[in-house]
C-alpha positions as CSV (number, residue, x, y, z in Angstrom):
1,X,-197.4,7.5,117.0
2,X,-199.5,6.0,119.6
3,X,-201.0,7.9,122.8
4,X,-202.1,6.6,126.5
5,X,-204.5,4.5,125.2
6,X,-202.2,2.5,122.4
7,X,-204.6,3.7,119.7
8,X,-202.6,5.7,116.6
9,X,-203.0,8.7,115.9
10,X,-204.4,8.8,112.0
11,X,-202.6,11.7,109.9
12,X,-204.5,12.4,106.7
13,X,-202.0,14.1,104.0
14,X,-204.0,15.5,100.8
15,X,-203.0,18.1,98.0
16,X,-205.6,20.9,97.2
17,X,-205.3,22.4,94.0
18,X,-207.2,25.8,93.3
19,X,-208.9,26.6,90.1
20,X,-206.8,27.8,87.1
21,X,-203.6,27.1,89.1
22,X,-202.1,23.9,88.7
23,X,-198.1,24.7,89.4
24,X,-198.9,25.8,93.3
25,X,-200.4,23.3,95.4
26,X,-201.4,23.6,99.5
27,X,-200.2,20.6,101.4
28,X,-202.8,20.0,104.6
29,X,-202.3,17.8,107.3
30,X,-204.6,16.7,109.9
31,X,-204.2,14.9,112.9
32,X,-208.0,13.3,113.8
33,X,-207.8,11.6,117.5
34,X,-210.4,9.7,119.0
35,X,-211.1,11.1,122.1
36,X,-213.6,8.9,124.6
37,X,-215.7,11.0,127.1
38,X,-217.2,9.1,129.9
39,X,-219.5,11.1,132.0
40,X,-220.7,9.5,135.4
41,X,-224.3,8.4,135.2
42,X,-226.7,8.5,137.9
43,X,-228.0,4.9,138.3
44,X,-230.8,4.1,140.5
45,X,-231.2,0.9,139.4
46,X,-228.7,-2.0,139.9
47,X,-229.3,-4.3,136.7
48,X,-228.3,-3.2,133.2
49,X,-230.8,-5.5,132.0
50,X,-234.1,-4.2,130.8
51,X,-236.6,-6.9,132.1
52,X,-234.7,-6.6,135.8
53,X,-234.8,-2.8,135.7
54,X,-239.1,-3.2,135.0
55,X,-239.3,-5.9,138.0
56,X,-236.7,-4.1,140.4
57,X,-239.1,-0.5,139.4
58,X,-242.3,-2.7,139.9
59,X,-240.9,-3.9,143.3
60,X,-240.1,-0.2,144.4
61,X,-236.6,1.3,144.6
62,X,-235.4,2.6,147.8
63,X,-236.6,5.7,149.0
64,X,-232.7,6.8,149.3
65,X,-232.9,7.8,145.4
66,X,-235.1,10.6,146.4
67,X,-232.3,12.5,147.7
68,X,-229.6,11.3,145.6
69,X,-232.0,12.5,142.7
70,X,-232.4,15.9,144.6
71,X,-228.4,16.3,144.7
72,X,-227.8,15.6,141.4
73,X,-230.3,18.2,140.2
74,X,-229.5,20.6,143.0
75,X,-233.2,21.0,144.0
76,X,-235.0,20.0,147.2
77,X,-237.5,17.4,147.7
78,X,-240.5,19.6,147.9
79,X,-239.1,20.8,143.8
80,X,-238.4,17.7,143.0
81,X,-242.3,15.9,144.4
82,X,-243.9,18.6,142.1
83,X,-241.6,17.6,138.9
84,X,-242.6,14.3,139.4
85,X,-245.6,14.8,139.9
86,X,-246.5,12.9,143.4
87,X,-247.3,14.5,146.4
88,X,-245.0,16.0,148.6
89,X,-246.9,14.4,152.1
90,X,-246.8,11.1,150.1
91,X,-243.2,11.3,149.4
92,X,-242.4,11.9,152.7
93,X,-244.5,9.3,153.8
94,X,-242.7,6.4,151.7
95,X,-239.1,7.8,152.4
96,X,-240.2,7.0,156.1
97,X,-241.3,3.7,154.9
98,X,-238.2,3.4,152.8
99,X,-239.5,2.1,149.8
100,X,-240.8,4.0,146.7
101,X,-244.3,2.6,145.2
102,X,-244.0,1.0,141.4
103,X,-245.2,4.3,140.0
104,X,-243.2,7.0,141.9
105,X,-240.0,4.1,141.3
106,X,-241.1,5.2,137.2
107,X,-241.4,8.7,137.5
108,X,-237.8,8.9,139.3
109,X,-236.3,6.8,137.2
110,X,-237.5,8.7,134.0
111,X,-236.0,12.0,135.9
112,X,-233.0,10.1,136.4
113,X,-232.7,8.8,132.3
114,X,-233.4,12.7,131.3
115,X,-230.1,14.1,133.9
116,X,-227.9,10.9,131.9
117,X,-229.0,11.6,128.7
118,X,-228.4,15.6,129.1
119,X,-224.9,14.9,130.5
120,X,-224.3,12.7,127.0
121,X,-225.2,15.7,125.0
122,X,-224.4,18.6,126.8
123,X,-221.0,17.0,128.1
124,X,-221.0,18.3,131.8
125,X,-223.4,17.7,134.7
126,X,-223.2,21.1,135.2
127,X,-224.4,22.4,131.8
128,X,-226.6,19.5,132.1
129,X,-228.6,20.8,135.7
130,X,-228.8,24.1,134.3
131,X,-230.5,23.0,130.8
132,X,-233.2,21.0,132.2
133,X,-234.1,23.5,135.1
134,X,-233.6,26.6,132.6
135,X,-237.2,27.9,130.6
136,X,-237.2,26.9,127.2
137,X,-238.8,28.9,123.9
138,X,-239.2,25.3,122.2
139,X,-241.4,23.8,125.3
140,X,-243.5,27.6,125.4
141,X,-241.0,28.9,128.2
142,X,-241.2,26.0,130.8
143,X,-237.8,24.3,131.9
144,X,-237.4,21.1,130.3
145,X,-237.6,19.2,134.0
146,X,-241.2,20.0,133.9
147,X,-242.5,18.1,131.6
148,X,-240.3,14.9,133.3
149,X,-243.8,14.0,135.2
150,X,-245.4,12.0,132.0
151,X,-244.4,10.2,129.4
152,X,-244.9,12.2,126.7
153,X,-243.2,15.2,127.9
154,X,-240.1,12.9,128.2
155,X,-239.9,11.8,125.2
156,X,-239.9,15.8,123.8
157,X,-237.4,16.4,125.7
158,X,-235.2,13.4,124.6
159,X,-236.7,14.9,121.3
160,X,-234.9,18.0,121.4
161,X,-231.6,16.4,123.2
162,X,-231.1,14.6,120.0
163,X,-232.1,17.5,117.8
164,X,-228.9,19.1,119.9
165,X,-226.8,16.7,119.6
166,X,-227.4,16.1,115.9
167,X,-227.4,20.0,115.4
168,X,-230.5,20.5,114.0
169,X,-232.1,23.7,114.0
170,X,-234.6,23.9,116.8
């Protein structure tokens, strides 16, 4: 039996026999679909390939990310200069010039990688806003968003995401 997608639909049949009892058996059946979730992903680079997305950030991405970033996370730009760490009067400043610096291109972009790779885990863009801007025990009661202004913090959150996603205790 096939669905929208023309994949089958596996059905596993197996007999479970309980201990001591061998005339009554339990028939199971399970039907197991594969079902493909594709969440929209905020891009604000064009290329998909790695060396083009460090010399398109090195050039500068256009300062129109800044509010596209700032809808997506449902903050304003003044919240989102001090989770990235750059000045509010300088961000201001380039979004009149229209083009982001190298480093301020980095720091978005990172913001931008930790929405996508919350809305791969946590399944909704919803759930996804409200995780990173919620205080967390694991990162001593700060939201996950603030620690998006370095590296390091970055890669604990993308820590934890996979811990979530893998289930493992946190």
């Amino acid at each position: 039996m096939g669905d929208k997608t023309g994949k089958e639909n596996a059905t596993y049949t197996w007999e479970a026999k309980t201990m001591g009892v061998s005339e009554a058996a339990l028939k199971y059946s399970v039907n197991l679909e594969l079902i493909e979730r594709k969440v929209p992903q905020l891009k604000l680079v064009k290329s998909d390939n790695a060396l083009e997305q460090v010399a398109e950030i090195k050039a500068g991405l256009p300062a129109g990310i800044v509010d596209a970033l700032c809808r997506e996370l449902e903050i304003s730009r003044k919240e989102l200069a001090r989770v990235a760490g750059v000045a509010e009067r300088t961000l201001n400043r380039k979004i009149q010039e229209g083009r982001l610096n190298a480093d301020q291109s980095e720091r978005f972009n990172r913001i931008a990688g930790l929405l996508n790779r919350s809305i791969d885990v946590l399944g909704a863009k919803e759930k996804a806003v409200r995780w990173l801007k919620n205080p967390r025990t694991y990162f001593g009661g700060k939201p996950p968003l603030d620690l998006a202004d370095t590296e390091l913090g970055s890669r604990e959150v993308l820590n934890l995401l996979g811990r979530i996603e893998y289930g493992v205790f946190s």
